[in-house]
Each structure stands twice: as C-alpha cells, then as structure tokens.
C-alpha positions in Angstrom: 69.8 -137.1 29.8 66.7 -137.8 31.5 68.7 -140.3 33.9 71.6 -137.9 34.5 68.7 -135.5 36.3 67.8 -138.3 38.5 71.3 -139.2 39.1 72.6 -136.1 40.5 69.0 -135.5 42.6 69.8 -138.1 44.3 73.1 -137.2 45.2 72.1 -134.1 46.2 69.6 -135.8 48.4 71.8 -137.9 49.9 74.9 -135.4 50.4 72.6 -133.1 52.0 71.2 -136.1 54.5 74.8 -136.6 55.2 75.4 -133.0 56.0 72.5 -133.1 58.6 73.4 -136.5 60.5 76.8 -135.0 60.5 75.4 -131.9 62.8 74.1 -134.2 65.2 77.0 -135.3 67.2 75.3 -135.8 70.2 71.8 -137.1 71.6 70.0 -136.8 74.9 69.7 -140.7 76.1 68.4 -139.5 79.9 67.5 -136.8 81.9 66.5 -136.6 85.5 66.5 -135.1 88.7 68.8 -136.5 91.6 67.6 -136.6 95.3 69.7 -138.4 97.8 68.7 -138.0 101.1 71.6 -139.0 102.9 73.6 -135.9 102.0 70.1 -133.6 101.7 71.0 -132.6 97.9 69.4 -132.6 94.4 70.9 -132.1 91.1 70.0 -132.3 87.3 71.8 -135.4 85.7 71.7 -135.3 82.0 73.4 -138.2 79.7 74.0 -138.0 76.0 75.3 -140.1 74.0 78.2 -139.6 71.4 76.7 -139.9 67.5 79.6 -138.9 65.2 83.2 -137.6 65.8 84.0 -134.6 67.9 87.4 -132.5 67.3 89.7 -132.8 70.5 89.3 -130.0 72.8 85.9 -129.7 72.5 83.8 -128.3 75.4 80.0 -129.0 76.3 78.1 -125.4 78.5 75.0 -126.2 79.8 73.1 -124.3 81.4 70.3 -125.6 83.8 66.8 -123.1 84.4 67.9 -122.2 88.6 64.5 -123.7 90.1 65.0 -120.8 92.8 65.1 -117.9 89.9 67.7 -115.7 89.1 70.4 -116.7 86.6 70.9 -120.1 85.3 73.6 -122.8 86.3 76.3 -123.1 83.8 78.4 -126.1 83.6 81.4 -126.4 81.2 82.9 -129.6 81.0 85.6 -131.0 78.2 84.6 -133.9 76.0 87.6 -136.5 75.5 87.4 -138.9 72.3 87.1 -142.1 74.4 83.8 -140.8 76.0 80.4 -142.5 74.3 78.5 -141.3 76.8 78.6 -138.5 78.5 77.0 -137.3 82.0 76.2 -133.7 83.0 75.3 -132.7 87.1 74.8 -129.7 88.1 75.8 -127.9 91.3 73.5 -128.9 94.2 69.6 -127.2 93.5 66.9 -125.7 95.7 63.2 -125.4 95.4 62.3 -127.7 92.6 58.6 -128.5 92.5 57.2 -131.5 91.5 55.5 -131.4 87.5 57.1 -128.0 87.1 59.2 -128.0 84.0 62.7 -126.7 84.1 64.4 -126.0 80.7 68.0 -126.8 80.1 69.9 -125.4 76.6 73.4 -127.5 75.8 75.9 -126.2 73.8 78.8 -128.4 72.1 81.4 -126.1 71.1 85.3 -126.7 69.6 88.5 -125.9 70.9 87.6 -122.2 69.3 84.6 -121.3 70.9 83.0 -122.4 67.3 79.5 -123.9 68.3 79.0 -127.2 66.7 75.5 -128.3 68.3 72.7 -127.3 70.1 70.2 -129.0 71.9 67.0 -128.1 74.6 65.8 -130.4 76.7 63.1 -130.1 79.9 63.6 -131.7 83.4 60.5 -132.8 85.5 60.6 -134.0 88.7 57.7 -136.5 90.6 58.4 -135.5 93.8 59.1 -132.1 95.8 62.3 -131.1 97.1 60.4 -131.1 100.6 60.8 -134.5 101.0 64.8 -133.6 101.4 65.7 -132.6 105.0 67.3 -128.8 104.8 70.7 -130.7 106.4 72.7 -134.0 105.9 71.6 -136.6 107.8 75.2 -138.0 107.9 78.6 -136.2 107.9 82.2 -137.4 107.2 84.4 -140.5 105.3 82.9 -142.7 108.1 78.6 -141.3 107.6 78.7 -140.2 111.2 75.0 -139.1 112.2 74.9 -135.2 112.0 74.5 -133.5 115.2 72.6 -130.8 113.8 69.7 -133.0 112.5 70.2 -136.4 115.2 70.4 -134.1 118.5 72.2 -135.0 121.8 68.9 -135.5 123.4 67.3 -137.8 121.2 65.5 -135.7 119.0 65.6 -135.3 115.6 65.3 -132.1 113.0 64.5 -133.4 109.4 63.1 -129.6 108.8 63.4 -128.5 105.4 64.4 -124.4 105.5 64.6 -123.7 102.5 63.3 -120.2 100.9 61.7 -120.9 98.1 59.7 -118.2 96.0 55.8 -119.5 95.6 
C-alpha cells in the first residue's frame, strides 16, 4: 500500500510538470533596440522562439511601452506552424533614452481570442536616439542622398528635431 502512495505522488508530480511546460509555448531568445541611420529610424525587435505546439490561427499582441508617452504600440501578428522562431518590430519609435527601461507585455492568443501565454520582457538601449539624424540620409530604390539633409550648397543638416518630453 505504502508503494501505491508513492506511485501515484509521482504521477501527480510529473502530470502537473507536464501541465506547466505545456503553458510555455513560447520563449524570449533576443530583444533589442534597432537604430539604422541610413533611413533615421529605431524600432524594438523582439525574437522568441517556438517551445511546444500552437493551434493554427493563432495570433501574438504586443504591446511596446511608447518611449514618447501616451498609449502603447500594439502589434498583432499571426503565428503559422512552420515558424520556430518568431520576430516582432514595432512601428518606427521616438525619444528612447539610453539605460532607460521600456517594458513590453506579449500575449499569445488562439484563433478565439483565448489567451494561451503571457510573457513581460524590458528593452534597454546603450545609446540615445540623438545619435539618429531627425531625416533619412538617403531616399528612394536607388539610396539617393536626401536633399533635405545633403543640401544644394554643400551643407549638411544631420539635426535631430525631435520633441521629446524630459
């Protein structure tokens, strides 16, 4: 009798470990944020990585802290079953400061709205987004210089005019 007790503790032990991996159907394997100076933009880019099986039509909403205030930046984007990994970027961002952490909350919810996971994550960046000129520095399928920052005259505007609360 004495062995039976053991016997189903452990089962119980391991169907509830089970249960918990099961949950996890995604991990955060990067996050960072993007500043390419050639178009003068910077984005969160967040990877995860697929960890168990997600039912077709399922949708991932994240929503990245706006580093000028105000309301968040939701992105929705489908998950298909041949995607391991999966990469979130947000809309183009303004005003992030360097060592300031910005929160991100990811939701991985079914074909029925259902919410299957949740995860929180920060973003911190090194650098300022002063270091990105306000304007691209090239335009066009062919990178032509941009008028607006390489002038007719021979000067040049790398000004960053950006409003940024303190």
């Amino acid at each position: 009798m004495r062995n039976y007790w053991i016997v189903m503790a452990v089962t119980v032990g391991l169907l509830s470990a089970c249960q918990r991996q099961a949950e996890n159907l995604v991990e955060v394997t990067g996050h960072l944020f993007v500043f390419n100076y050639r178009v003068a933009s910077a984005t969160y880019l967040l990877t995860l990585k697929k960890t168990g099986p997600i039912p077709d039509g399922s949708l991932i909403i994240a929503e990245f802290e706006n580093p000028q205030g105000g309301d968040p930046l939701v992105l929705n984007q489908k998950i298909y079953p041949i995607d391991d990994k999966i990469a979130l970027q947000s809309e183009n961002l303004h005003c992030v400061r360097k060592d300031r952490p910005y929160s991100v909350s990811v939701r991985l919810v079914d074909k029925d709205g259902k919410v299957l996971q949740e995860l929180k994550t920060q973003f911190r960046s090194d650098l300022d987004q002063t270091v990105l000129p306000s304007k691209p520095l090239v335009i066009g399928a062919l990178y032509e210089k941009n008028p607006e920052v390489f002038k007719p005259d021979g000067s040049v505007d790398f000004s960053n005019t950006d409003k940024c609360p303190a």
